[in-house]
One Martini backbone bead per residue (centre of mass of N, CA, C, O) as a GRO file, in nm:
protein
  119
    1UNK     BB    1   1.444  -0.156   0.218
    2UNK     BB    2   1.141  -0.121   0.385
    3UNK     BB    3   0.992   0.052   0.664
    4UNK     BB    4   0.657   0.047   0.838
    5UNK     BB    5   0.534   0.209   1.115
    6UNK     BB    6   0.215   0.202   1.263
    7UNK     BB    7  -0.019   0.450   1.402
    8UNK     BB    8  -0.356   0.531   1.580
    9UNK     BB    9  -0.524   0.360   1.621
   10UNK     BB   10  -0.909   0.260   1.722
   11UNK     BB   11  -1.163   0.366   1.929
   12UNK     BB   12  -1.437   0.532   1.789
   13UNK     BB   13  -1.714   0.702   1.780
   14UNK     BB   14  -1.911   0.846   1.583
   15UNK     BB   15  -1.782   1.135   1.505
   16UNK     BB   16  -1.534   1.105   1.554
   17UNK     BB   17  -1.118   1.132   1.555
   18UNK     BB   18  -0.828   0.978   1.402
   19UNK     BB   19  -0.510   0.939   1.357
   20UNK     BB   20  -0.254   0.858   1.131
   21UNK     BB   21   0.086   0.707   1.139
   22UNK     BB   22   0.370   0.674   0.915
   23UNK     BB   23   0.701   0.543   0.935
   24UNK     BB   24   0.979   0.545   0.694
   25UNK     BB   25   1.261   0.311   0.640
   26UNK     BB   26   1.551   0.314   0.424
   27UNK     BB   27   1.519   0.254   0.133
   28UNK     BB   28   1.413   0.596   0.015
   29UNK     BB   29   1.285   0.737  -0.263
   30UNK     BB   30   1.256   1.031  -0.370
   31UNK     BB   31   0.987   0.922  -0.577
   32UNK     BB   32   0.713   0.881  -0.402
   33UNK     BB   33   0.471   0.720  -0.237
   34UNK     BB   34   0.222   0.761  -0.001
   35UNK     BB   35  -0.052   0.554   0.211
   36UNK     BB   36  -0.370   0.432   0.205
   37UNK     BB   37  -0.521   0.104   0.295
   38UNK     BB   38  -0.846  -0.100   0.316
   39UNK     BB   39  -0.972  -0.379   0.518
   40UNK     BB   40  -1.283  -0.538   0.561
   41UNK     BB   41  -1.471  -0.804   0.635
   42UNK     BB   42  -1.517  -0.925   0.340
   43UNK     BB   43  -1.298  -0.717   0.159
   44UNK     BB   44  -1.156  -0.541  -0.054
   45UNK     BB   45  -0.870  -0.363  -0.069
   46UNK     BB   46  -0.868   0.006  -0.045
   47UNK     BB   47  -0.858   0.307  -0.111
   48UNK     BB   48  -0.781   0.598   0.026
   49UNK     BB   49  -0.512   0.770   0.035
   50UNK     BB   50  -0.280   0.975  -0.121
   51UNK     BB   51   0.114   1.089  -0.159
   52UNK     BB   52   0.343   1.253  -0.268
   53UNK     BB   53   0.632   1.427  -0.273
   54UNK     BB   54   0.488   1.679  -0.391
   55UNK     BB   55   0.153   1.665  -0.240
   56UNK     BB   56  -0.026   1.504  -0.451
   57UNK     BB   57  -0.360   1.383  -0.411
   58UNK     BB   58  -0.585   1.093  -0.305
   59UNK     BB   59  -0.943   1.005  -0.311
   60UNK     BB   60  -1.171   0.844  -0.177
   61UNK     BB   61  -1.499   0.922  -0.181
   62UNK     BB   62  -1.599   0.815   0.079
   63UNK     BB   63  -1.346   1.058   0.203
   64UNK     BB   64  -1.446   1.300   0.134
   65UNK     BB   65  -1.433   1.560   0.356
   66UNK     BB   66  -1.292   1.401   0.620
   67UNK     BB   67  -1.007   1.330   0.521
   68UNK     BB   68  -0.655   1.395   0.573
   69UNK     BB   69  -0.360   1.397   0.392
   70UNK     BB   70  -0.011   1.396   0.481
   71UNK     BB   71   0.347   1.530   0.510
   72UNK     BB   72   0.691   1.443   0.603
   73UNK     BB   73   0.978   1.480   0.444
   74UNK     BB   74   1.191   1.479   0.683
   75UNK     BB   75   1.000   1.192   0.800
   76UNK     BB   76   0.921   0.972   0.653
   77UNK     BB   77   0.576   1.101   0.710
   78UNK     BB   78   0.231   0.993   0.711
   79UNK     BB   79  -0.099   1.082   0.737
   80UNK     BB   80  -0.424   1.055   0.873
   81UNK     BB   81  -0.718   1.268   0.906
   82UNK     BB   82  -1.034   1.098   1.067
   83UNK     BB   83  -1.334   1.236   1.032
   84UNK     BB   84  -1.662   1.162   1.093
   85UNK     BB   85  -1.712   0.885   1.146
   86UNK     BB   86  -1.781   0.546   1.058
   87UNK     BB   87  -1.882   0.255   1.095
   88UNK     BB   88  -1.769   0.215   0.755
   89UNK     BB   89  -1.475   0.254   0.857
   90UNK     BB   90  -1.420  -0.042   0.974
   91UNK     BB   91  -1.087  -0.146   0.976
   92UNK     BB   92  -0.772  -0.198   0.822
   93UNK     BB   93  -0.460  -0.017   0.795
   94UNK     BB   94  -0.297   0.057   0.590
   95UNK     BB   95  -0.031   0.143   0.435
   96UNK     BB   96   0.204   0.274   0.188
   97UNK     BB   97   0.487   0.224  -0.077
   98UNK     BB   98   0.605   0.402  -0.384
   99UNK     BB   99   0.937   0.356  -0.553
  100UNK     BB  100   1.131   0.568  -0.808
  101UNK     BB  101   1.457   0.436  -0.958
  102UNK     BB  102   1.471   0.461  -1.272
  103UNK     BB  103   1.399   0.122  -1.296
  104UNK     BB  104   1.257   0.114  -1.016
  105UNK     BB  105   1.031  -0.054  -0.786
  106UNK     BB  106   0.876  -0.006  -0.484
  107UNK     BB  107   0.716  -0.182  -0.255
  108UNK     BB  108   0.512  -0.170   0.060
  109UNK     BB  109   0.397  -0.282   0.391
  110UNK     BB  110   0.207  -0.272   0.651
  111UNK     BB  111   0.093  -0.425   0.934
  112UNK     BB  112  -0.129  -0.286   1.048
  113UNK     BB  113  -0.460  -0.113   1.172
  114UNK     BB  114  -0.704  -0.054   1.360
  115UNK     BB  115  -1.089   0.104   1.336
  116UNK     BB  116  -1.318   0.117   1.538
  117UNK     BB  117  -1.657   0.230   1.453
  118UNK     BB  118  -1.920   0.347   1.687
  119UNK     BB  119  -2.296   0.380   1.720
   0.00000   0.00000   0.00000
């Protein structure tokens, strides 16, 4: 089991910034993947950015350039600093966790955390 706790969610006006922390705790696979998906209501769940153990980078088009993550692999803690918000930004903040250890392949997500960017 995996356990992912997120925080820094909250309210913020357009062009505004706010970090994103999960910090994962539990059998945790040296090899993994941690990152963000969100979802907006009525739409489905998309990738924001993700980042393996060894720091290589996945992001979104609609956030390049403006979200950066990034990890620290000695707290099992991924960030997100978001950057320029827009109002489209706007959604439920997910973690992501997926580990693999040997044929064994792991996934969980956190409780999600709330976004909302005001114009």
């Amino acid at each position: 089991q995996v356990q992912l706790v997120e925080s820094g969610g909250g309210l913020v006006q357009a062009g505004g910034s706010l970090r994103l922390s999960c910090a994962a705790s539990g059998s945790i696979f040296s090899i993994n993947a941690m990152g963000w998906y969100r979802q907006a209501p009525g739409k489905q769940r998309e990738l924001v950015a993700t980042i393996t153990n060894g720091g290589r980078t996945n992001y979104a088009e609609s956030v390049k350039g403006r979200f950066t993550i990034s990890r620290d692999n000695a707290k099992n803690t991924v960030y997100l600093q978001m950057n320029s918000l827009k109002p489209e930004d706007t959604a439920v903040y997910y973690c992501n966790y997926n580990g693999w250890g040997g044929t064994s392949h792991t996934a969980y997500w956190g409780q999600g955390t709330q976004v909302t960017v005001s114009s």
